[in-house]
C-alpha positions in Angstrom: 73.9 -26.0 -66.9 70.5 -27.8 -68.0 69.2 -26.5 -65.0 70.3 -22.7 -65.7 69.5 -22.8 -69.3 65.8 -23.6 -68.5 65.6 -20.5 -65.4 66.4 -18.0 -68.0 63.2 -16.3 -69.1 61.5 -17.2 -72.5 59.5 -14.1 -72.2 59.7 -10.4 -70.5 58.7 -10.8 -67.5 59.1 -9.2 -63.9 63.0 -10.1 -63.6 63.7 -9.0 -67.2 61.9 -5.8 -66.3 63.6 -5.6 -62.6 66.8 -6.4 -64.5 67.1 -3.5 -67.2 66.3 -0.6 -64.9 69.4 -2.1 -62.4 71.4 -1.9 -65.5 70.5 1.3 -66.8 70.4 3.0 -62.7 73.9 0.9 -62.1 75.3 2.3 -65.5 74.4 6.3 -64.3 75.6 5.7 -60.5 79.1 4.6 -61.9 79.1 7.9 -63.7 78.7 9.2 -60.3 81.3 7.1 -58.9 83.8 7.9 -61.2 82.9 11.7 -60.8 84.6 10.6 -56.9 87.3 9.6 -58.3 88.0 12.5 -60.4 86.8 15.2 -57.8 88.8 13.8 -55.1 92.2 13.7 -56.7 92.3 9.7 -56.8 92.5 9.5 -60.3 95.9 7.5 -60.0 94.9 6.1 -56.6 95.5 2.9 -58.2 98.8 4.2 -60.7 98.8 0.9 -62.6 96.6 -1.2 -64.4 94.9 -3.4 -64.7 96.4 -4.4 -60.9 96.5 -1.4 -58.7 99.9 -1.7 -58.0 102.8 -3.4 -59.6 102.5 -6.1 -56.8 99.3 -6.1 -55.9 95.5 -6.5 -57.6 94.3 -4.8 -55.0 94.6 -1.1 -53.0 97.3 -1.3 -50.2 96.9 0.3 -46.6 99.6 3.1 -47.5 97.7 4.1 -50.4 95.2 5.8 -48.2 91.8 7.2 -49.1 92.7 7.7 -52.6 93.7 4.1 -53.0 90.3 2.8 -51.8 88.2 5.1 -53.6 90.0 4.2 -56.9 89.9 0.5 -56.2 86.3 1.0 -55.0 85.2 2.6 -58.8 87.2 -0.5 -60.3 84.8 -2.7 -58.1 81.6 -1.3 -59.3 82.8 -1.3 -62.9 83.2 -5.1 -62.1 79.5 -5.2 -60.5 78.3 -3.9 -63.7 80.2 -6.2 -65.8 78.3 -8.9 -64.2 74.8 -7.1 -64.4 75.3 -6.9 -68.2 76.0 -10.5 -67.8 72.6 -11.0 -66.3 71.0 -8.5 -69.1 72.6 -10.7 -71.9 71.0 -13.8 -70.5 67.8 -12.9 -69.8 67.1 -12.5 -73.3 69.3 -15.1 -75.1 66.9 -17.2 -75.0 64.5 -14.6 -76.7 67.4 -13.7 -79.5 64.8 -15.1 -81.9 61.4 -13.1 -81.1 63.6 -10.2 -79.9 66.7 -9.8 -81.6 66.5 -6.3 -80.7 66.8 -6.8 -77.2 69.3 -9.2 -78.0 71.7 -6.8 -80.0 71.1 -3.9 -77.2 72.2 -6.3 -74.5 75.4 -7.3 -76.4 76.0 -4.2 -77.9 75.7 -2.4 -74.3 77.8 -5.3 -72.8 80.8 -5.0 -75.6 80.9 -1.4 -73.8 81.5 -2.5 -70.6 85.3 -4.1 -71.0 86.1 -0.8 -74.0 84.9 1.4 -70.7 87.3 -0.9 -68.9 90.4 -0.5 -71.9 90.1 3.4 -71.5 89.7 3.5 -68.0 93.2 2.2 -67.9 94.8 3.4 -70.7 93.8 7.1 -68.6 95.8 5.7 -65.9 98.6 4.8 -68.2 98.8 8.3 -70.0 98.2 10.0 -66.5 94.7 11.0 -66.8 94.9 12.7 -70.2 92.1 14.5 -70.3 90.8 14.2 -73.6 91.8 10.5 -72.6 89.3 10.6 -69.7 86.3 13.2 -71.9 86.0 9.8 -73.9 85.7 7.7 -71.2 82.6 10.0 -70.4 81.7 9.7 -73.6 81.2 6.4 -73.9 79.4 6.6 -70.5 76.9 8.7 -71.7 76.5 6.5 -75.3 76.1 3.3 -72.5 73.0 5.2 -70.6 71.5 6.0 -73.8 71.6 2.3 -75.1 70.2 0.8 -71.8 67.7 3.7 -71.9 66.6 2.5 -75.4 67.2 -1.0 -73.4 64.6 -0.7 -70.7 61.9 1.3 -73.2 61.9 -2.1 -75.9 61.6 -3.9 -72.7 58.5 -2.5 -71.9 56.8 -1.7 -75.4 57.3 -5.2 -77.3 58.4 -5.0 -81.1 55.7 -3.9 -82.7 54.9 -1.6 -85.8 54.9 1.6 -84.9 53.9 5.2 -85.9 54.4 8.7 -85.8 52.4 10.2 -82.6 53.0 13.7 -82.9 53.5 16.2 -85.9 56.3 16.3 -88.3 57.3 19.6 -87.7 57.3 18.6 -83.3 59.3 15.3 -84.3 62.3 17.7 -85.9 62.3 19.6 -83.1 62.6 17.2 -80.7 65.9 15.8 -82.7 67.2 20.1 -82.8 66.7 19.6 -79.5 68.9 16.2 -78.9 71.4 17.7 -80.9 71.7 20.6 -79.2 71.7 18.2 -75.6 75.0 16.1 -77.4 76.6 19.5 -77.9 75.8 20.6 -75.0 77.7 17.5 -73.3 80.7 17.3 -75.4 81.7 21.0 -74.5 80.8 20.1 -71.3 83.6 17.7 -71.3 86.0 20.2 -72.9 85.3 22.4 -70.2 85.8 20.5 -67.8 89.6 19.0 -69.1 90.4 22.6 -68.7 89.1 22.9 -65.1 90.8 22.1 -62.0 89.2 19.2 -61.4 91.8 17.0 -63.0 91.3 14.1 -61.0 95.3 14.4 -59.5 97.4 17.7 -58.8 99.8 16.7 -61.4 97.7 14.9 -64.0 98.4 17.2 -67.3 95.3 19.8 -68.3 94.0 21.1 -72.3 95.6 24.7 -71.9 91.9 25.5 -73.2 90.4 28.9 -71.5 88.0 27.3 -69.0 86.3 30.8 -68.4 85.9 31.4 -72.0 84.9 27.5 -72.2 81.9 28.2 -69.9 80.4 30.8 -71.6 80.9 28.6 -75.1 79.1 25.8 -72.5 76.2 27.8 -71.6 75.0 28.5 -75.5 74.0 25.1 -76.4 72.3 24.4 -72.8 70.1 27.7 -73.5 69.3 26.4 -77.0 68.4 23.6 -75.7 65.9 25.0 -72.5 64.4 26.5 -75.1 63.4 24.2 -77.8 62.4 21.7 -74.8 59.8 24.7 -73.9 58.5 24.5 -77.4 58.5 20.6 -76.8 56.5 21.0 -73.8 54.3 23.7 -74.3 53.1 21.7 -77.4 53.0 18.4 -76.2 50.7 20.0 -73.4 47.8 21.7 -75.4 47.9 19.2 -78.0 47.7 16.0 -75.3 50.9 14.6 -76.9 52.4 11.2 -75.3 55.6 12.9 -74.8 54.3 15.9 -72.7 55.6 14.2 -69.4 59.1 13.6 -70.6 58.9 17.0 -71.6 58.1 18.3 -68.5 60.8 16.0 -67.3 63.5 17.1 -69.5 62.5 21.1 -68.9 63.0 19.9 -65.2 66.1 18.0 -65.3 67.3 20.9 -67.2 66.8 23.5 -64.9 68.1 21.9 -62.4 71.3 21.6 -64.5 71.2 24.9 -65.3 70.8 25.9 -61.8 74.0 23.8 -60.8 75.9 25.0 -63.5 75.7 28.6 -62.2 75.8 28.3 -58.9 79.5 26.1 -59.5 80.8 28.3 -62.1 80.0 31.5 -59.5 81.2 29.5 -56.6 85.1 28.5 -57.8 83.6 24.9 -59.3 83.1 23.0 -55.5 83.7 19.8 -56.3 80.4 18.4 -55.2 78.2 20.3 -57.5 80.8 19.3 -60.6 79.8 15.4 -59.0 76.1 16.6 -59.4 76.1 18.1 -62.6 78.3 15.3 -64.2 75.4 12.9 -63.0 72.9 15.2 -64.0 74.4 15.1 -67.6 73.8 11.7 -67.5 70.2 11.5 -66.5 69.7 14.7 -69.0 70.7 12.4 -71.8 68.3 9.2 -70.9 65.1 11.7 -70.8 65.9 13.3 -73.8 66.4 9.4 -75.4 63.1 8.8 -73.9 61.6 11.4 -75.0 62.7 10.3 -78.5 61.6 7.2 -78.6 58.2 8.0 -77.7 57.8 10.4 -80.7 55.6 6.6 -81.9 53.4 4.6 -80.8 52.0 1.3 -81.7 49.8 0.5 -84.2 46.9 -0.9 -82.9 45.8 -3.3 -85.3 42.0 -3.3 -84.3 41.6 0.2 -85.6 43.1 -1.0 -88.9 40.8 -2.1 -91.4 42.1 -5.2 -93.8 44.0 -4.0 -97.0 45.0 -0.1 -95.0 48.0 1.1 -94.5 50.1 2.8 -91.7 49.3 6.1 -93.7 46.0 5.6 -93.6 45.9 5.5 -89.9 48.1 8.7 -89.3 45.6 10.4 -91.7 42.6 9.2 -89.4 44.2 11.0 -86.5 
């Protein structure tokens, strides 16, 4: 245990770095994983929990495809158990200079079994599907913490200070805002779709159709305000032009998926895509966020000035 204890890093470097962008990549792919699951009717390929059967831990020959696809999503969620393992302990030993990184990793990692809890209370309550929008949920909230994860990894905890204007920095949370909404009727949607992840797993009566168009307000809103974002960030040389242009991106590509499934009878792929997509929408936009500051650097500070009196420089 000596041993161990003196392998785990004392200070970010290359494996702490290597580290947080496996957890943050594994955290989006089981979104896509799960997205199988869901879009290939295997929802309750494993109908108990937590065994897949009453007799067995594991998925059985006569449980087919759907069996093994279910089993396989438990798998990964194992696989990223561990990897927030790895997270946790490659800063506890910095808990002191970083307790940030330290509360991110736990915090994240407390996610992992609740993910776990839900994902089988779902099974239990045969995919309910306001059961299974919260499992989503949480999801998304898990990207967003190990995107928030991977940026303190790289930027150190140091004082920091508004890089853009005031009036930018409010739009860029309008904007984030209208991205959650975006998301949540997403899910809604979705539970009222067909895609219910078994033929007889229960659905919300909700008007998917009318749902869609509800869907689409928010995610125009938001392609709009992140062209504001942009086009600023752009002519003024703002740090957060690139995950603008990222975001405008990521966006249109969403866009693009949405309309082509919603005019195309919802093919089960592009659902997989766009559920993904969601996710990826939601760690740009938290980027983007988090680089509305930038660190102070102290050189440029004369002794006895302030934070203000730096912004007022600029």
């Amino acid at each position: 245990m000596k041993r161990i204890a003196e392998w785990l890093p004392t200070r970010i470097d290359r494996r702490v770095r290597v580290i947080a962008w496996v957890y943050l990549a594994a955290q989006i792919l089981l979104v896509g994983t799960g997205g199988l699951v869901r879009l290939t009717s295997s929802g309750l390929g494993c109908p108990t929990w937590p065994k897949c059967t009453a007799d067995s831990l594991v998925n059985t020959p006569e449980m087919g495809i759907h069996g093994f696809i279910e089993f396989g999503n438990r798998l990964l969620g194992v696989a990223l158990g561990l990897i927030a393992i790895a997270a946790f302990l490659a800063v506890v030993r910095l808990r002191r200079e970083r307790p940030d990184l330290f509360r991110l990793a736990l915090l994240a990692g407390l996610g992992i079994p609740a993910q776990a809890v839900i994902g089988g209370i779902s099974v239990l309550v045969q995919l309910n599907p306001y059961v299974v929008g919260l499992h989503f949920v949480i999801s998304v909230a898990l990207v967003v913490l190990c995107t928030v994860f991977v940026h303190r990894v790289y930027t150190g905890r140091v004082q920091r200070t508004l890089a853009v204007p005031r009036w930018y920095r409010a739009v860029a949370w309008v904007t984030s805002a209208f991205v959650l909404l975006t998301i949540l009727v997403g899910i809604l949607t979705t539970g009222s779709g067909p895609h219910a992840g078994d033929v007889d797993a229960p659905r919300t009566g909700l008007d998917p159709e009318f749902l869609q168009h509800i869907h689409s307000w928010p995610a125009y809103l938001t392609v709009a305000f992140t062209l504001v974002l942009m086009v600023t960030g752009v002519s003024r040389g703002l740090q957060t032009r690139g995950w603008a242009m990222l975001l405008l991106l990521v966006e249109a590509v969403q866009v693009g998926v949405g309309l082509i499934q919603a005019n195309t009878g919802l093919p089960a792929g592009l659902v997989g895509i766009h559920m993904v997509l969601s996710c990826i929408l939601a760690a740009v936009m938290t980027a983007l966020l988090l680089n509305l500051s930038a660190p102070i650097d102290t050189r440029t500070v004369s002794p006895g000035s302030s934070p203000a009196d730096l912004v007022a420089k600029r």
